[in-house]
DONULO-274099 format. One record per residue (C-alpha): residue in three letters; z, x, y. Coordinates in pm, 1 decimal, padded with zeros to 6 digits. Example, Ala and Ser with C-alpha at 12.3 -4.5 7.8 and 13.67 -1.06 7.14 Angstrom:
BEGIN
("ala"; (00780.0; 01230.0; -00450.0))
("ser"; (00714.0; 01367.0; -00106.0))
This chain:
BEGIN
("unk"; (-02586.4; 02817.7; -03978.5))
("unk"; (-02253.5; 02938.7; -03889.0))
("unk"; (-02317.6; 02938.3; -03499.0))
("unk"; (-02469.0; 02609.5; -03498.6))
("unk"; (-02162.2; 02436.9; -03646.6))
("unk"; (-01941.1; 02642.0; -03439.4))
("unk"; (-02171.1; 02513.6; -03120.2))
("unk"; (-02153.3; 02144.3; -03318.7))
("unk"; (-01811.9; 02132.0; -03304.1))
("unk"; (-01756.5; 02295.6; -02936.0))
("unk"; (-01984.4; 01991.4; -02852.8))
("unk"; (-01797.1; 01784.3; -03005.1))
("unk"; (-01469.5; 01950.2; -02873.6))
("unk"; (-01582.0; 01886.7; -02522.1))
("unk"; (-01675.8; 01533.4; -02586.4))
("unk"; (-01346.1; 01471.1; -02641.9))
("unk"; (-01182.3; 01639.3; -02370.7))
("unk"; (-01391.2; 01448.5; -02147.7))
("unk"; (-01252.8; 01136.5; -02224.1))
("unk"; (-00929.8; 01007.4; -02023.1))
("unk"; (-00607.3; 00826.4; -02171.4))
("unk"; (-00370.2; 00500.0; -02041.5))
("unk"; (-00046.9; 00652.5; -02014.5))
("unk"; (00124.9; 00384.8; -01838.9))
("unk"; (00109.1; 00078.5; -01884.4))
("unk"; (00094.5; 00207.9; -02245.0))
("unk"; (-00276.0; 00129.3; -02367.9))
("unk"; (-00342.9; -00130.2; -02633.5))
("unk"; (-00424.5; 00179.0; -02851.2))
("unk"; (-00494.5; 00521.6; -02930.8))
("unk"; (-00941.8; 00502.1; -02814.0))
("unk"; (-00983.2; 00832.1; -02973.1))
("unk"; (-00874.2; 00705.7; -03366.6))
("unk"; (-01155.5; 00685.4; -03583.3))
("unk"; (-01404.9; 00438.0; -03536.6))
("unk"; (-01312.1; 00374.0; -03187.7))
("unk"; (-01513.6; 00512.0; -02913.7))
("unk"; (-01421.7; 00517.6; -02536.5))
("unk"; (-01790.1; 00428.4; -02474.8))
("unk"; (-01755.6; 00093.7; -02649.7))
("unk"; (-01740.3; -00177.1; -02381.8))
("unk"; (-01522.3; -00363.8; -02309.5))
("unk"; (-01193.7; -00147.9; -02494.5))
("unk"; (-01325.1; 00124.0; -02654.1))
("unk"; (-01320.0; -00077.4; -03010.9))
("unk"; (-00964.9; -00112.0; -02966.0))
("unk"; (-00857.5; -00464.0; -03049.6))
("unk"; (-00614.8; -00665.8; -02772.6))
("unk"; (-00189.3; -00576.3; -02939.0))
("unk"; (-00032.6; -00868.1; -03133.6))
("unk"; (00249.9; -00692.4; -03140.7))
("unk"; (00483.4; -00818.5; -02794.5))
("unk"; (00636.5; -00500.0; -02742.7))
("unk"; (00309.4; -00282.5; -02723.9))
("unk"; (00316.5; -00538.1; -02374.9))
("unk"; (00415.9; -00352.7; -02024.3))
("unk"; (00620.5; -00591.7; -01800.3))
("unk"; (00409.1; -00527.5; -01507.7))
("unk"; (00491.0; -00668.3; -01154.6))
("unk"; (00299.5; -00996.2; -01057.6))
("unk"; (00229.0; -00861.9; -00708.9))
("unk"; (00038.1; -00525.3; -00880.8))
("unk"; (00236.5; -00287.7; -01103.7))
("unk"; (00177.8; 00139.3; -01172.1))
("unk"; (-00126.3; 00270.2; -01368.9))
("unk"; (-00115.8; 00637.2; -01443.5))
("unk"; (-00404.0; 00804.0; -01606.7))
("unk"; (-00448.9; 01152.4; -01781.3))
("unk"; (-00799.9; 01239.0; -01666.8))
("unk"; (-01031.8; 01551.9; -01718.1))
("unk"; (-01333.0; 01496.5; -01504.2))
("unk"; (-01415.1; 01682.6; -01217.1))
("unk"; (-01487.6; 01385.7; -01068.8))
("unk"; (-01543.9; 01020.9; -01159.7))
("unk"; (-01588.8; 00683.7; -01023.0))
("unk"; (-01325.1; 00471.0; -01103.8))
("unk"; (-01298.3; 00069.1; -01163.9))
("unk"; (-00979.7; -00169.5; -01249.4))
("unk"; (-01023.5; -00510.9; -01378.2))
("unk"; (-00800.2; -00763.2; -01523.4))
("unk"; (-00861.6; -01049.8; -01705.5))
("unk"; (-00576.0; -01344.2; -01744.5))
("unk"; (-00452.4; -01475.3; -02057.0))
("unk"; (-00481.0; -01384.7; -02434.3))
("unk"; (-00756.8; -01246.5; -02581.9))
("unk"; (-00986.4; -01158.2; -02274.8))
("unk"; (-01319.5; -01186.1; -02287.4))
("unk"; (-01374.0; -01185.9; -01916.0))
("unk"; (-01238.9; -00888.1; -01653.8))
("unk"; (-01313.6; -01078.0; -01363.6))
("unk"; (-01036.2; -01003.6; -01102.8))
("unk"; (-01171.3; -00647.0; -00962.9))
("unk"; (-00829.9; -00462.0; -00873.4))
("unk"; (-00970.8; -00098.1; -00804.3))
("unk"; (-01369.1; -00046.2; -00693.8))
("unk"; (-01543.0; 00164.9; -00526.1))
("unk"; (-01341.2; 00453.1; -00595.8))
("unk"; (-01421.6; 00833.9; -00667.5))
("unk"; (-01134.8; 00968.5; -00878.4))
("unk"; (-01081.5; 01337.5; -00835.4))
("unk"; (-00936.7; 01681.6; -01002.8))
("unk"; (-00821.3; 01737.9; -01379.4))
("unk"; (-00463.7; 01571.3; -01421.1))
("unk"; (-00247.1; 01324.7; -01404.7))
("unk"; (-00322.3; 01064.5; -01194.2))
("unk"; (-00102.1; 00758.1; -01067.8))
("unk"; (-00170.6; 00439.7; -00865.5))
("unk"; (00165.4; 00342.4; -00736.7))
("unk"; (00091.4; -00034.9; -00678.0))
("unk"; (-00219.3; -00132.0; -00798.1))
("unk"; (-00508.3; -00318.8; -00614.0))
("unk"; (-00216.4; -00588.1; -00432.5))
("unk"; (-00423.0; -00741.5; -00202.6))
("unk"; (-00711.0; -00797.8; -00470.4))
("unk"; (-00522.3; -00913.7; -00708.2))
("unk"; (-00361.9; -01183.9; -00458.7))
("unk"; (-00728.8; -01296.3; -00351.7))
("unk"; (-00855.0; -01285.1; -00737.9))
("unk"; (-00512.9; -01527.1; -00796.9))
("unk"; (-00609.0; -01736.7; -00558.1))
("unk"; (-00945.2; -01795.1; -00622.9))
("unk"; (-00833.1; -01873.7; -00993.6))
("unk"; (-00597.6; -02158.8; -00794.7))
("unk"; (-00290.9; -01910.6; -00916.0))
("unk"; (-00035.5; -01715.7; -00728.7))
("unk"; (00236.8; -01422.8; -00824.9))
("unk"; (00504.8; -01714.9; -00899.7))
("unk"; (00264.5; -01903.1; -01088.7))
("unk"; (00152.0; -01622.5; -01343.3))
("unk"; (00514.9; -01497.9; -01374.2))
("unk"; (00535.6; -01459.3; -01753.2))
("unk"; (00187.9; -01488.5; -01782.0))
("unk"; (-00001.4; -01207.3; -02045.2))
("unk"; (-00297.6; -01060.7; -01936.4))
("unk"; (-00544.7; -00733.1; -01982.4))
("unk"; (-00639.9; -00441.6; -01784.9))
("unk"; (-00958.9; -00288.0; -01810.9))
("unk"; (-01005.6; 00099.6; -01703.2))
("unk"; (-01292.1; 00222.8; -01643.1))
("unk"; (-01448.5; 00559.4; -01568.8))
("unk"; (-01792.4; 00664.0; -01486.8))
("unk"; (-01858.1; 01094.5; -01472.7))
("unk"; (-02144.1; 01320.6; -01353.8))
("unk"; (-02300.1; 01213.8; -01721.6))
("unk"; (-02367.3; 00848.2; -01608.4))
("unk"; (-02203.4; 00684.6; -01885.6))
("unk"; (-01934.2; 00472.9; -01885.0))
("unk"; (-01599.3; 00535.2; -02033.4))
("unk"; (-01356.2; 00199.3; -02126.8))
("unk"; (-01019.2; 00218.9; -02188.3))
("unk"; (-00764.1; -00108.7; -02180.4))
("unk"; (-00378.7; -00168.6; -02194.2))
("unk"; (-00191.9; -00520.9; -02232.5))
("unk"; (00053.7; -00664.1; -01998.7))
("unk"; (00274.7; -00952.0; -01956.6))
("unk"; (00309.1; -01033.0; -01544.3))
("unk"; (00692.4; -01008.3; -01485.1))
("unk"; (00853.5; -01082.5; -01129.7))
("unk"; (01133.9; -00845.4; -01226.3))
("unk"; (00919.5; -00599.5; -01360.7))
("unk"; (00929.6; -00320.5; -01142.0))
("unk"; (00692.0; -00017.9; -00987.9))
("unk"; (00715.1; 00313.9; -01189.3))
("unk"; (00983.2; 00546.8; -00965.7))
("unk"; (00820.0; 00856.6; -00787.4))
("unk"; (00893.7; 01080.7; -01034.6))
("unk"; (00710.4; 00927.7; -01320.0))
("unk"; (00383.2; 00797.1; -01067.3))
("unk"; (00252.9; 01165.7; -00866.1))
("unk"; (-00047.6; 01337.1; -00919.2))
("unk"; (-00089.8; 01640.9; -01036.3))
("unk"; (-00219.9; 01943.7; -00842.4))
("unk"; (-00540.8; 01876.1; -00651.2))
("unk"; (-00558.4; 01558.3; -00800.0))
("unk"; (-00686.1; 01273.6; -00554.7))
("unk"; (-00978.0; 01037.5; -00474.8))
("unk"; (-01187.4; 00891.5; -00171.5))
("unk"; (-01360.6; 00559.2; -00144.8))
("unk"; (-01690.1; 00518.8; -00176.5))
("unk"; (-01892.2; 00415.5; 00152.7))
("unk"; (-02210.1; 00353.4; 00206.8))
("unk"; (-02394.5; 00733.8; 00355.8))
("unk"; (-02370.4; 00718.1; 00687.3))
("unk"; (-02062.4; 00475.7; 00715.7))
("unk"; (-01682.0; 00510.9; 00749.8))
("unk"; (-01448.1; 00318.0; 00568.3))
("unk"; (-01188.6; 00079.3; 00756.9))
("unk"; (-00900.7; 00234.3; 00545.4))
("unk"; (-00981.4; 00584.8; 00497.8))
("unk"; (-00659.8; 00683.0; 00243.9))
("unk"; (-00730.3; 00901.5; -00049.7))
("unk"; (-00628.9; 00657.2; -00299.1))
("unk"; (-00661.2; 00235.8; -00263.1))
("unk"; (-00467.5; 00066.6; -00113.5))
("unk"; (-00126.1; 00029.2; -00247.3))
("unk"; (-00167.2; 00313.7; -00423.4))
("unk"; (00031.0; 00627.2; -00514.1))
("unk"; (00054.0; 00883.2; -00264.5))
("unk"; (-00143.5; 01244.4; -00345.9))
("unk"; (00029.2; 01497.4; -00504.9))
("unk"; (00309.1; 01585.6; -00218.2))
("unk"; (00301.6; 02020.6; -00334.4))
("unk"; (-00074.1; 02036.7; -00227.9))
("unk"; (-00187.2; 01714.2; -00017.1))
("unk"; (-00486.3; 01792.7; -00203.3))
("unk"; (-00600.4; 01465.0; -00173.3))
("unk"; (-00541.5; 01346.9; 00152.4))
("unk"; (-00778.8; 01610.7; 00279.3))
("unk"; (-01084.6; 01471.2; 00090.3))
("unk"; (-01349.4; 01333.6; 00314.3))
("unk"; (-01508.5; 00963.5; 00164.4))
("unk"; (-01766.0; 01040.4; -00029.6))
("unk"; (-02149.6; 00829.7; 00077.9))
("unk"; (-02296.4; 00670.3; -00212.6))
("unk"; (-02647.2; 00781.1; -00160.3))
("unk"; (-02480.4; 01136.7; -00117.9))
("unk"; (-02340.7; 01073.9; -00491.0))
("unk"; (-02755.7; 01056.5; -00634.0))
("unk"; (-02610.5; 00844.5; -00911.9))
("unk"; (-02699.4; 00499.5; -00958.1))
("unk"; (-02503.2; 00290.5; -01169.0))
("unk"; (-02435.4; -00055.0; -01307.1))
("unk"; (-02108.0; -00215.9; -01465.3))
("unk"; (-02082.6; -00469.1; -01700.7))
("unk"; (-01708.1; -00552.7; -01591.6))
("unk"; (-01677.6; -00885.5; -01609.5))
């Protein structure tokens, strides 16, 4: 009895562990409180802030996400959705994306060009959401299969700036690759996307990573993002 609840709760220990947290901007709240659950789409249970300071100022042109992660591995998806109480993540900042290595991980500016062609589509532009609030959805996806959610609230700020190279590296052998179709080569073949934070200058861990084929991966997969 006694070594099947100490197996129980290394389980359950490892469940946890497996998880990932928001560190910046600062998530709407804390997905591993009771009654929340990082599997819970689209937040993890956690219900958008009310209160106006628990919003990061976060630059209209793409702003700094940095994530404490502890996969070996997993594919990794940014969405936003515009306004108050988001229903819809339908501008897709980050996809395609195999997050690597147990760490800290930072994207410098975040999806820029994605987020200016989701704007636009919308009819909007970085001057016209100045001041605007909005949601970020994080999302990532292990060797398990299942998906993990995690979201933070923002308010778009022109004078919001980027977080400073000291608060956005990545740890030690902490990187990514893009995801290509097997067989194909990316146009942009950078180990993080595009606008992103560069890897881990002590190592270069990351920039040695090859881009990883999808069929190579053997995991199929389907989002409910938006």
């Amino acid at each position: 009895m006694l070594f099947n609840s100490f197996i129980a709760g290394a389980s359950l220990l490892g469940l946890a562990s497996a998880h990932f947290q928001v560190e910046y901007p600062y998530w709407r709240g804390d997905s591993f409180a009771p009654g929340r659950s990082q599997w819970n789409f689209p937040c993890a249970g956690v219900n958008e802030t009310t209160d106006i300071s628990n919003r990061t100022q976060w630059p209209a042109t793409g702003g700094s996400i940095r994530l404490h992660v502890s996969h070996p591995w997993a594919l990794t998806y940014v969405n936003l959705g515009i306004g108050t109480n988001v229903s819809s993540f339908n501008i897709s900042l980050v996809t395609q994306f195999n997050q690597t290595g147990n760490g800290t991980f930072c994207l410098k500016e975040t999806g820029k060009a994605a987020l200016a062609a989701g704007l636009a589509k919308a009819g909007l532009d970085a001057k016209s959401i100045d001041g605007m609030q909005a949601s970020l959805q994080i999302i990532q996806i292990a060797s398990t299969g299942a998906s993990l959610f995690n979201c933070a609230d923002i308010t778009f700020n022109s004078s919001a700036t980027l977080l400073p190279d000291n608060q956005c590296s990545n740890s030690t052998n902490v990187g990514g690759v893009p995801i290509v179709n097997a067989g194909s080569t990316p146009t942009n073949s950078s180990a993080t996307p595009t606008g992103s934070a560069k890897p881990s200058s002590s190592t270069g861990a990351a920039a040695m990573l090859k881009p990883v084929g999808v069929m190579a991966l053997g995991l199929g997969f389907a989002v409910g993002m938006m």
